[in-house]
Every structure is written in structure tokens, then in C-alpha cells.
C-alpha positions in Angstrom: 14.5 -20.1 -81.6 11.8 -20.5 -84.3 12.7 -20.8 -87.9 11.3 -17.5 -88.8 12.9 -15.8 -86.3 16.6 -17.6 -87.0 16.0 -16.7 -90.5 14.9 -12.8 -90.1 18.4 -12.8 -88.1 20.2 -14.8 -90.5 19.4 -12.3 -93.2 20.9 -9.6 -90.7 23.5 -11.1 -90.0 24.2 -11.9 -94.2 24.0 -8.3 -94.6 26.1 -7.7 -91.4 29.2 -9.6 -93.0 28.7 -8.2 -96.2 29.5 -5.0 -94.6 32.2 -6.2 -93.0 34.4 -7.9 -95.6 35.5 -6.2 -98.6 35.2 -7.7 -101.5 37.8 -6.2 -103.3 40.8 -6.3 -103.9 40.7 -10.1 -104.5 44.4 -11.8 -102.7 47.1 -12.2 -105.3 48.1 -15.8 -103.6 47.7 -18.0 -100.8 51.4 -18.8 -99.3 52.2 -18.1 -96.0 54.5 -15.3 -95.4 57.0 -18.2 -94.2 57.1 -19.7 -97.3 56.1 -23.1 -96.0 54.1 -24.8 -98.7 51.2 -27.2 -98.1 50.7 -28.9 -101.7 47.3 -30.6 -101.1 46.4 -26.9 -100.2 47.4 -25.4 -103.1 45.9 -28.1 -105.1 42.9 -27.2 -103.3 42.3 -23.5 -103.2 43.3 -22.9 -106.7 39.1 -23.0 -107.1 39.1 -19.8 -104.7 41.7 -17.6 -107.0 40.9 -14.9 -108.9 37.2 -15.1 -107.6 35.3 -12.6 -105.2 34.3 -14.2 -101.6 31.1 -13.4 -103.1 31.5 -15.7 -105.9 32.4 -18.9 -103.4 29.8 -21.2 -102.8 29.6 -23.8 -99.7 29.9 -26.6 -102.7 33.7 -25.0 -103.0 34.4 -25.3 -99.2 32.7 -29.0 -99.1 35.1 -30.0 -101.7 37.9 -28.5 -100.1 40.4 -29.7 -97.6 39.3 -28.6 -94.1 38.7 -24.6 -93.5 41.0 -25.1 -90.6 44.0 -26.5 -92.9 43.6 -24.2 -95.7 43.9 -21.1 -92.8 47.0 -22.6 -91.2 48.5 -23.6 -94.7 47.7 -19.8 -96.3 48.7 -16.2 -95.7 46.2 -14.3 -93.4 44.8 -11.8 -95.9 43.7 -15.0 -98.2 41.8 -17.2 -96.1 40.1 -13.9 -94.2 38.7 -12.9 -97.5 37.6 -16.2 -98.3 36.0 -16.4 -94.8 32.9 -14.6 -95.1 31.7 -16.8 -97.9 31.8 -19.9 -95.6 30.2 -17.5 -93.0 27.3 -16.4 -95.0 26.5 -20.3 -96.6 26.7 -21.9 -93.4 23.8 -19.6 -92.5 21.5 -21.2 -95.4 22.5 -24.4 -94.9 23.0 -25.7 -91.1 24.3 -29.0 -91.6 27.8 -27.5 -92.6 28.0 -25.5 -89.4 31.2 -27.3 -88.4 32.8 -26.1 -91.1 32.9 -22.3 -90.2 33.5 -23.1 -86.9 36.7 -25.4 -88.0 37.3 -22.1 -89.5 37.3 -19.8 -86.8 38.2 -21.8 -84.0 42.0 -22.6 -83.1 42.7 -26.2 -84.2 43.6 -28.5 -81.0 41.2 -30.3 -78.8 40.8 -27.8 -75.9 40.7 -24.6 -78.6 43.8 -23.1 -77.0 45.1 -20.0 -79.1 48.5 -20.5 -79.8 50.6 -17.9 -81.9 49.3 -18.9 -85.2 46.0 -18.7 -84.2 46.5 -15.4 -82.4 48.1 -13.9 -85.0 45.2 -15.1 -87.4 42.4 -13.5 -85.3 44.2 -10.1 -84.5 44.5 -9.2 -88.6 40.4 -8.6 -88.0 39.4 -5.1 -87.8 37.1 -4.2 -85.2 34.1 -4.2 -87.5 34.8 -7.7 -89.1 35.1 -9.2 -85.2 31.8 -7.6 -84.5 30.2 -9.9 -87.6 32.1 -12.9 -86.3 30.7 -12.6 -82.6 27.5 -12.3 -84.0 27.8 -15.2 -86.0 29.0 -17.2 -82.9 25.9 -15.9 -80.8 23.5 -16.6 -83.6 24.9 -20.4 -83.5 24.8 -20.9 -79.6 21.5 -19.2 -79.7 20.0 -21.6 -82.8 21.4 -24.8 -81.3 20.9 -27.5 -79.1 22.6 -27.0 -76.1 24.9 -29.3 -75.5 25.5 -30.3 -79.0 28.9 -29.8 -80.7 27.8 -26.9 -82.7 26.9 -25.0 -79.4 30.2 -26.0 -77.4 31.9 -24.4 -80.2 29.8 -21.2 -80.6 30.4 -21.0 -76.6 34.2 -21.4 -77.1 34.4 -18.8 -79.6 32.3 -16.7 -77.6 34.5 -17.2 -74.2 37.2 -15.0 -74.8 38.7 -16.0 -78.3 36.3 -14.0 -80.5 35.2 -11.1 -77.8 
């Protein structure tokens, strides 16, 4: 894919997840509903709180512990309104691409969806899984094949996302 074309589609697919994700009301905390606590977490997200997903930059998620830690250490409706703003600045800049897909891949070797994961990826409405597939295609499509960045796309797209 040429760069003007992964760009026109990248703006799409901006707009797309825009549409998707609310951006109010903002989570009123982080902690799991199990009330297991994950300090370097907390120490971590407390740049995310009080601040619309729209307001996150990719500099917050660089700094961060991994996406994949901060989703299995918080509460579902946090990290899925944080999501999009990974999402959307992974899509200007492409060296960061394994950081969304940390995100919305399950996080063991072979990407098998345990209950954790499963119960992550079911709080998506129908709408908001439509923006992630389409994220996921417009990786596979933009990338080498072969490379890690397109395995993962491909795993998401093989029956965890769609």
C-alpha cells in the first residue's frame, strides 16, 4: 500500500474510532472490579485520570508500563476508554504499532483468549469492534508480511476480533 493511500485510510479510520468511543463520561478509577491492586500501575495511569481519550497522546502510552499490563491491572471501562487514543496515535506514527497491538491482543505467546481476555473483548459494542477490525486490517494490509506487526494484525483478525 502506498503512503497516500494508507494515509487517506488512516484518516478514515481516525474518524471511524472517533465515532466509536465516547468520550464522555471520563472513568472515575482504574481498579479492577476484584480489587486486586497493581501499584506500578496506579503509579502509572495516574497521567490518564481526569483527562478525555482525546487528550492522551502516544508520549503518555510510551511512558507508560505496557498497554497489555495496564488492561489486565485495570477495570474494563478504564482501559477501553483510554484505548482509542493509542488506536488513533499509532496510526500517525508506525513505529509504536506494537503497542496497540499489546493492547488488543491477549497476552501469552500463542494469543490464546483466556477468561480475562474474553471478558475484556466482549464489554465492546458492536460498533466499537467494527473500528477495531478495521484497525487490524489496515495493519496487515500496511505491513510486511511476515513481520511481527502483520502476525499480529492476522491473529486479531482470526477469530479474536471478528
Amino acid at each position: 500500500m502506498d503512503s497516500n493511500e494508507y494515509a487517506r485510510r488512516s484518516a478514515e479510520l481516525k474518524s471511524t474510532i472517533r465515532a466509536a468511543f465516547a468520550i464522555a463520561p471520563i472513568p472515575p478509577g482504574h481498579r479492577r472490579d476484584d480489587g486486586i491492586a497493581n501499584y506500578e500501575v496506579d503509579d502509572d495511569v495516574q497521567k490518564f485520570f481526569g483527562r478525555m481519550w482525546t487528550d492522551i497522546s502516544l508520549d503518555h502510552w510510551i511512558r507508560s508500563i505496557s498497554p497489555s499490563a495496564i488492561r489486565s491491572a485495570s477495570n474494563n471501562d478504564f482501559f477501553k476508554y483510554y484505548l482509542p487514543s493509542l488506536l488513533v496515535a499509532v496510526l500517525q506514527d508506525g513505529d509504536y504499532l506494537h503497542l496497540a497491538l499489546d493492547a488488543l491482543l491477549p497476552d501469552n505467546p500463542n494469543y490464546e483468549p483466556r477468561s480475562e481476555w474474553k471478558a475484556f473483548r466482549t464489554s465492546f459494542s458492536v460498533e466499537q469492534t467494527e473500528a477495531v477490525v478495521a484497525f487490524l486490517e489496515l495493519i496487515k494490509e500496511s505491513s510486511p508480511p511476515g513481520s511481527s506487526e502483520w502476525f499480529g494484525a492476522d491473529a486479531g483478525l482470526s477469530g479474536l476480533w471478528n
